[in-house]
N, C-alpha and C positions, 0 to 999 in steps of 0.2 A: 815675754811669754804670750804676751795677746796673739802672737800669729796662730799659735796653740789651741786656744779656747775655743770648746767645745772638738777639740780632734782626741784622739787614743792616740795615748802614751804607754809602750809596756817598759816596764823596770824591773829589771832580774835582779836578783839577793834584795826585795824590795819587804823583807821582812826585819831589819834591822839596821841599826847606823845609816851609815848614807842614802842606804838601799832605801830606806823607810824614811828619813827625814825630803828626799827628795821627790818620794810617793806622796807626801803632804804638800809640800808645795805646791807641788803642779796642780794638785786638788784642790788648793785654795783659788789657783788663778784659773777656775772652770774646766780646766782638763781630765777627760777622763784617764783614767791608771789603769792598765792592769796589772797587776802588782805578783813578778814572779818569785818563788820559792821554794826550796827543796822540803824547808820545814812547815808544815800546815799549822802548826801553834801557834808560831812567828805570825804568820798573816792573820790566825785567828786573833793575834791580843792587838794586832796594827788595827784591825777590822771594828774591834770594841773602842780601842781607843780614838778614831777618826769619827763614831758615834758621840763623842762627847764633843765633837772639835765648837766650840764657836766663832774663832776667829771670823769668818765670811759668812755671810745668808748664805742658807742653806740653798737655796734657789740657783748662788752663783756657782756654786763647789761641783767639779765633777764628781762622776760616779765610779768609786774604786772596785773594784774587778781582782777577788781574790784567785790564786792560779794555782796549787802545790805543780811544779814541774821540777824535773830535773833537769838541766841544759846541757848536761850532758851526752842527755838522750833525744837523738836527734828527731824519731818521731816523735818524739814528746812534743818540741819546740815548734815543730812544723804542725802539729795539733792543734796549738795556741794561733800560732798567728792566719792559719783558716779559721779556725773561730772567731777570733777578730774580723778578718775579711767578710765574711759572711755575716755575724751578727752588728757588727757594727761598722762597717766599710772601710776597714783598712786602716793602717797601722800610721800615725803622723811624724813620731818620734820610737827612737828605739834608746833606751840610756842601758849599756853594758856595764852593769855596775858588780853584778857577782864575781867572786873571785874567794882564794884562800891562800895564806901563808904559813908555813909550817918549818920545821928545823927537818933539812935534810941534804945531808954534805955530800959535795962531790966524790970524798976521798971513800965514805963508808954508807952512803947511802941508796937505795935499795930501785930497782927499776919500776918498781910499784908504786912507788911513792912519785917517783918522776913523772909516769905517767899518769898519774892524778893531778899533779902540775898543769902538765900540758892542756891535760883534757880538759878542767874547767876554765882555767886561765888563759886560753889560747885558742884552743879548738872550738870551744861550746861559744865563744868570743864571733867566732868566721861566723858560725851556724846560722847564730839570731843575726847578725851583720847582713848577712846573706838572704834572710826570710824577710828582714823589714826592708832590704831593697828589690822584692821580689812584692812585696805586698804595695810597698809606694808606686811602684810603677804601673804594676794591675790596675791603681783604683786613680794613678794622676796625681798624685799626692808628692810637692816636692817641699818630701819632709826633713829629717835631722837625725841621725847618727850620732850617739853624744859617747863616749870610750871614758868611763872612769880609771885610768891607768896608774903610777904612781910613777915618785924621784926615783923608785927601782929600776924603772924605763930608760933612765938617759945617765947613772951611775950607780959605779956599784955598792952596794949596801956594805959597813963596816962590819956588821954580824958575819961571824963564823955559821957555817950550812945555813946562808939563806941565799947560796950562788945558780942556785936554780930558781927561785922567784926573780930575781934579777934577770934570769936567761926568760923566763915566760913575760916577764914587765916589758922588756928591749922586744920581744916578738910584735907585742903588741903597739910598740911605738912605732915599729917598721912596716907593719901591717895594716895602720887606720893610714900612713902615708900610702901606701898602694892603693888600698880603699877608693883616697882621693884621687887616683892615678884614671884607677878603671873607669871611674864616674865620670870623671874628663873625660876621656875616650868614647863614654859613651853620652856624650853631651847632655848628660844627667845634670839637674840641679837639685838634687838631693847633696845636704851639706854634711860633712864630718867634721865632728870637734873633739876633742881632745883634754881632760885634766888630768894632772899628773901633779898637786900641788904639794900633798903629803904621802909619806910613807902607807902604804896599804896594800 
């Protein structure tokens, strides 16, 4: 992470689990966060609890950067990372860590549901993917793309109605490879990576 230190990091669903443990770390190794969220609670108790953090002098820890956003909403998203651009110069890293899982079946379930799937799992996925390589390039920054994806991505799940998060996991396995595609072409060195270790 040293290439990192002292750059902006945003991390969406960065109010719990991964979202949040991964909001610490980067914070420990000098990075600044800004840490996105649909739920402002979520950020407010990460907010309190990073107040207590000792692990690192305080000197070394970046500055975390509470956001409530929704990523579904595209002005929203595009609000954030102008604000980054302009108060802090640009975005280094993007980690696409939100996402949701839900029971909702092929055979009986409802197109409202699916496209809530889509939306936050896939679409709001492109959105921020697309602003942090609009913001890396604005400021020269060949930064890093990270896709918290899951083993939904590359097979399918045994659970009965979770064959639509499987269909949104495989988008997104298919989609950070394109990612890498267009960035080639445009002889970008901004990197994409990819986890996909457990179920999520």
């Amino acid at each position: 992470m040293d290439q990192w230190k002292s750059g902006n990091a945003i991390v969406t669903g960065a109010g719990s689990g991964i979202g949040a443990a991964t909001t610490v770390k980067l914070l420990r190794h000098g990075v600044n966060v800004i840490g996105l969220d649909v739920q402002s609670e979520k950020l407010e108790k990460l907010a309190n609890l990073l107040k207590d953090d000792t692990t690192s002098e305080s000197s070394q820890r970046g500055i975390f950067y509470p956001k409530t956003c929704d990523i579904t909403d595209e002005r929203a998203v595009q609000d954030v990372f102008g604000w980054v651009d302009t108060e802090l110069g640009g975005v280094s890293v993007l980690v696409n860590n939100a996402g949701i899982i839900m029971r909702s079946s092929l055979l009986d379930g409802t197109l409202k549901d699916w496209k809530f799937f889509m939306n936050i799992n896939v679409l709001a996925q492109c959105v921020c993917s697309r602003e942090a390589y609009r913001s890396m390039s604005k400021n020269n920054i060949n930064g890093h793309i990270i896709q918290i994806n899951s083993i939904g991505g590359h097979s399918i799940t045994p659970y009965y109605a979770h064959k639509m998060y499987n269909a949104s996991k495989t988008a997104i396995t298919v989609l950070c490879e394109g990612l890498r595609h267009e960035l080639r072409l445009n002889s970008s060195k901004i990197k994409v990576s990819v986890s996909s270790s457990v179920w999520l």
